[in-house]
Every structure is written in C-alpha cells, then in structure tokens.
C-alpha positions in Angstrom: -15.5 -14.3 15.5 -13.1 -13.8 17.9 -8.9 -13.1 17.1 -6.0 -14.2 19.1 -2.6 -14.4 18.7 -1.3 -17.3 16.3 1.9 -17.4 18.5 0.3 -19.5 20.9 0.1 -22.7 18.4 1.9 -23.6 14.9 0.8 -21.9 12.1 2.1 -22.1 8.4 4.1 -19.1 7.2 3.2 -17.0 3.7 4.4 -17.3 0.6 5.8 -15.1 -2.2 4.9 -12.2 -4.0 6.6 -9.2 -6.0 6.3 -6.4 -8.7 8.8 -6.2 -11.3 8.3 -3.5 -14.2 10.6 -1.8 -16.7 10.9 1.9 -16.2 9.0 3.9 -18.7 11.2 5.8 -20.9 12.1 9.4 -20.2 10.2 11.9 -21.4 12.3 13.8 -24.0 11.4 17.9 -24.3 11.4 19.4 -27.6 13.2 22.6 -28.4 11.5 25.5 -30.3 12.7 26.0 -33.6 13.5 29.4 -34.6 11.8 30.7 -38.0 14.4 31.6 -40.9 15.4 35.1 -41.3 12.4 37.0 -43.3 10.1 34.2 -43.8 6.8 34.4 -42.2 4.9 32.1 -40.1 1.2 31.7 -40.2 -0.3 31.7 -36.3 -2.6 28.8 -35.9 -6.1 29.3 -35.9 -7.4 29.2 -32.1 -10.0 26.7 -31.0 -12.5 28.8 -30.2 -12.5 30.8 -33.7 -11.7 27.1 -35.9 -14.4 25.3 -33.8 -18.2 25.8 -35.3 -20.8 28.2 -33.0 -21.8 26.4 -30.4 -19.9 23.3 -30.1 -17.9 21.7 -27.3 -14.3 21.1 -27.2 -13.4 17.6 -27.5 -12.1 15.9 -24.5 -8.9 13.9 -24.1 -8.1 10.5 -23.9 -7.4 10.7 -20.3 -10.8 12.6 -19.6 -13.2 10.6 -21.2 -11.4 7.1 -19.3 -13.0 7.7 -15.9 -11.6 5.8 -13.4 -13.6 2.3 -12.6 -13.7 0.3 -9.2 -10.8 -2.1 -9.1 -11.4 -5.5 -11.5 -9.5 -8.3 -9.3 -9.7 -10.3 -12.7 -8.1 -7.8 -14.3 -5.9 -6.9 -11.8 -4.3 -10.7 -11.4 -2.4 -9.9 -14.9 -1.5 -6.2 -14.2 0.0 -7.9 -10.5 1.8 -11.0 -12.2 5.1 -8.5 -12.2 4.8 -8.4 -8.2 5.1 -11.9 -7.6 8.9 -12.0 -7.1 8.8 -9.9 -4.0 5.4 -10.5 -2.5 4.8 -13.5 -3.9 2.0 -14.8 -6.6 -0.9 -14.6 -4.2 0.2 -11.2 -1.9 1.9 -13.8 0.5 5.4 -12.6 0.4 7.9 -15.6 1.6 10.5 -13.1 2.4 10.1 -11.0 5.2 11.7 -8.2 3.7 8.9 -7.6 1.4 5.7 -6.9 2.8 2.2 -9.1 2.9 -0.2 -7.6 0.4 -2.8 -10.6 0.6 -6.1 -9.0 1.9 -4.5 -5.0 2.1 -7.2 -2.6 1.0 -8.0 -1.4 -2.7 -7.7 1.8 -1.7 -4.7 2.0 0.6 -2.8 -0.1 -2.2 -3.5 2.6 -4.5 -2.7 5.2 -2.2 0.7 3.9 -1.5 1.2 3.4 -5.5 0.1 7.0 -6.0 3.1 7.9 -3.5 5.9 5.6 -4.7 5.0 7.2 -8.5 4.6 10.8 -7.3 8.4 9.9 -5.3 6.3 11.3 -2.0 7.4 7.6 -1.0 10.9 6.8 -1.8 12.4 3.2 -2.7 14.1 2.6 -6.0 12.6 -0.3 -7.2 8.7 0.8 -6.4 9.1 3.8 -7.6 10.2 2.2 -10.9 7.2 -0.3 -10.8 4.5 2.2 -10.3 6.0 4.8 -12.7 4.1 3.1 -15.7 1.1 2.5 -14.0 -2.5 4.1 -15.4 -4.7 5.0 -12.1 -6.9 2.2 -13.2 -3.8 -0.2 -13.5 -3.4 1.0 -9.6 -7.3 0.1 -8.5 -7.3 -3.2 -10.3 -3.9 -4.0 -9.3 -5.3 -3.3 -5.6 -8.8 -5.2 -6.0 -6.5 -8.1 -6.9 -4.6 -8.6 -3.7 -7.7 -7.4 -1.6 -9.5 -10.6 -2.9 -6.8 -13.0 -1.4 -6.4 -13.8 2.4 -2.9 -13.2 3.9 -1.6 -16.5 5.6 -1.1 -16.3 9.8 2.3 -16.4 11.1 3.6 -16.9 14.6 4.0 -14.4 17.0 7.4 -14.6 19.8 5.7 -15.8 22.7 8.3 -14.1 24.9 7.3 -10.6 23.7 3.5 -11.1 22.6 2.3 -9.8 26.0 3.7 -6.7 25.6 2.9 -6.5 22.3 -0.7 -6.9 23.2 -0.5 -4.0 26.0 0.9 -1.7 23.1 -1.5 -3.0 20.5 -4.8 -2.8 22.8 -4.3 0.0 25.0 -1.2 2.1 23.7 1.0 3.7 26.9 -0.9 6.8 27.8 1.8 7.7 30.3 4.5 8.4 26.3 1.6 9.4 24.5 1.7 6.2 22.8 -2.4 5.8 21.1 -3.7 1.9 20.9 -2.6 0.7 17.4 -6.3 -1.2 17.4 -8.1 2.6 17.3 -7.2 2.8 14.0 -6.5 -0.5 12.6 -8.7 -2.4 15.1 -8.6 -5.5 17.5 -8.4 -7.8 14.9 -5.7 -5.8 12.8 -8.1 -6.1 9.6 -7.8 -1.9 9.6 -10.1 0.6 7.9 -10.8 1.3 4.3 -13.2 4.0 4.7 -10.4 6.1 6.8 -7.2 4.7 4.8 -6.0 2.8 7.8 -4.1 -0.3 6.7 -4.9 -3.9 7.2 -2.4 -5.7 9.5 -3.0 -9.0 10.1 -0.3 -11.8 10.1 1.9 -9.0 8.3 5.7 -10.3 8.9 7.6 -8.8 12.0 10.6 -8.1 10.1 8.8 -5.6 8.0 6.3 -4.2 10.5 9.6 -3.5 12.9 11.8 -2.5 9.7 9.2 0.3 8.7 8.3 1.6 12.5 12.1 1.6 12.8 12.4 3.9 9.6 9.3 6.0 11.1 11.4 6.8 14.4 14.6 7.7 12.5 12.0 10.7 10.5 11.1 8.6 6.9 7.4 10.0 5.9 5.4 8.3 3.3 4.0 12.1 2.4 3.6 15.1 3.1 -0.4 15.6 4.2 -1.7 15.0 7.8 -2.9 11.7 7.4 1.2 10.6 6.3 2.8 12.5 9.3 0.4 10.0 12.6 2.6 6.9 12.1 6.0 8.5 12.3 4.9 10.8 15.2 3.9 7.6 17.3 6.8 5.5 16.1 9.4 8.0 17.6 7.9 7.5 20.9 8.5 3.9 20.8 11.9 1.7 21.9 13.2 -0.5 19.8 11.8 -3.2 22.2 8.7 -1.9 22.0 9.0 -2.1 18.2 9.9 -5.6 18.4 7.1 -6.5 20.7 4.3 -4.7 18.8 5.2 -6.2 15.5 5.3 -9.5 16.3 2.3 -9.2 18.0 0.7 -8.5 14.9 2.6 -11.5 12.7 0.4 -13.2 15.0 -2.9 -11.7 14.5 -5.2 -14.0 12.7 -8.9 -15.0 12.9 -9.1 -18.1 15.0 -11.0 -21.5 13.7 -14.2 -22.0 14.0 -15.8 -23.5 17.2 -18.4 -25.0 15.9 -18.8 -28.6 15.8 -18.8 -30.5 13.1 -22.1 -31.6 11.6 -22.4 -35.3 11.8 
C-alpha cells in the first residue's frame, strides 16, 4: 500500500466527536472524634490476631478487578459522552478538537491517565477522565481504535515542505524525521506509545506543536519531554507546513482493477 498526500485531490473532511462527563464529587475527609473525658475505648482487634491460623487476607474490590484488554463494544457506550467534541465516530468536525478515529488503545489510555492524574492540564478533560475506572480508559480506547479517521486535505502551497520535515527532519536544527517515530504513513507505534497521525486536522496538530514550543509538557517522564524538545526547534512556518502535511496523510485507493 502506498500513502500520499490527500492534498493533491478532494477529499471529504471528518466529522464530530466529544466527551462530556460530570465531575465526580469531592472526596470529603473525616475528622477524628476525640473520646469523652474518662470513658474508655476498646482498640480493635488487628487482622492478623482476628483472622484464623493460616488464612489469607481478603483482597479489595479494586484488586481482584484485574484490568482486561479494551472491549470496543463496551467502550462505544463509555465513549457516547465524547461525541460532542470529537464527534460520534472519533471524527471530530471541529478542528479544535482532535481526531480520535483509529488513535491507539494504549496511547488513549495513556493520555486519559495524564488528564486524571492533572500531569496533562485542560479543564474540561480533566473533568471527563476524573470518573473514569482504568478499564473505563482501555475500553473507551479499543472503541475509537476500531474506527478509521476520515482524510483531509493538505495546503498544497506548504505540503512540500511539510514532506521534507515529515520524511527527513533538518539535521542542520536538530530537527529528527517525524516518520522515525510515527512512520511514513503517519499510522504511528503502539508498541512504543508513539501516536497515530493520519489525516489528524492541521489546526490541532499546529495548535499543540505551538503549545510544545512555548514549554507545555504532557508529563513529567522521558518519553513526555521528545515532543516539546523538537517542537521548540521549529518556526511557526515550519509548524504550519508539517501539520498540514499530515491532514493530508491518508492511504491511497486501491489500484487494482476492478473485476469484471
């Protein structure tokens, strides 16, 4: 299969998706009550000494739910609160918001994990992923893995350099090729945590390299601190070109005649 550009003919722009949730209510700490003057209060048996010889202590709720693969059925419920932003099917028709269509199980959870945790900061995420389970996060992931984002249509005037940037980098800043890690086709790398990027919208791609430049982090490990450190070696031109470059990316028809 070969990929091109979608800039170079018409193609039909995504639609909507989004992820709307109440906040879950604070939790509320409870104060120690003090024991009335003189009276006596019996210590609780520990439970080693209350549990019989031998036996195990019982695990939690939270223990014994180990954490499955993502269910995409499952997951098309837990995602229905999404669909204002990035639209039903991950295919966000605002540019704002980004393209979750085909994004990887794991980097959706990952990003998830970092909005709840506040290692990622945005006020409405971090609302939306504060009452999510773990599990919620994989099947919520599996969901929009299963669907295929829709091509858009790269600036024709830019793409060129957008290609340069995207195939070779600019050795001469420093700048790596953005296909190393999320290669040629833009479809990324699960196994590392390297993000699909196919036909993602410009606007966002340019919005977020733009916030990587002017020192945003999406965390605080090794893996969170490449995209920022690259993205501060770019012009905003180069920003411009690069992601709308990738709008463009998309798996081109088939070839292959038609059976008659």
């Amino acid at each position: 299969m070969s990929f091109r550009p979608v800039g170079f003919r018409p193609a039909v722009l995504g639609v909507v998706f989004a992820l709307a949730c109440t906040l879950a209510p604070g939790a509320v700490t409870a104060q120690d009550a003090k024991p009335a003057s003189g009276s006596t209060v019996a210590k609780p048996a520990s439970a080693a000494s209350a549990a019989p010889a031998g036996a195990q202590p019982a695990e939690g709720a939270a223990a014994t739910a180990a954490v499955k693969p993502g269910d995409a059925t499952a997951g098309q419920g837990k995602a229905a609160a999404c669909g204002a932003c990035h639209g039903m099917d991950g295919n966000s028709s605002d540019a704002q918001y980004p393209k979750l269509a085909g994004q990887h199980e794991t980097y959706i959870v990952r990003q998830l994990e970092n909005f709840k945790s506040g290692k990622r900061q945005n006020p409405i995420m971090s609302g939306m992923a504060a009452p999510l389970s773990e599990q919620d996060m994989h099947d919520i992931g599996a969901y929009f893995a299963s669907k295929e984002a829709l091509p858009g249509v790269a600036d024709e005037a830019l793409v060129a350099q957008g290609q340069k940037l995207f195939r070779e980098g600019d050795t001469t800043r420093g700048i790596p090729a953005c296909m190393a890690c999320h290669s040629i086709d833009g479809r990324g790398n699960p196994g590392a945590g390297y993000a699909e990027l196919t036909s993602q919208h410009a606007q966002y791609i340019q919005a977020t390299l733009k916030a990587w430049h002017d020192g945003t982090t999406w965390g605080d490990d090794a893996k969170a601190k490449i995209m920022p450190g690259i993205a501060q070696k770019l012009d905003d031109k180069d920003m411009a070109a690069v992601a709308t470059y990738i709008e463009g990316l998309h798996a081109a028809e088939s070839t292959t005649p038609a059976s008659k």
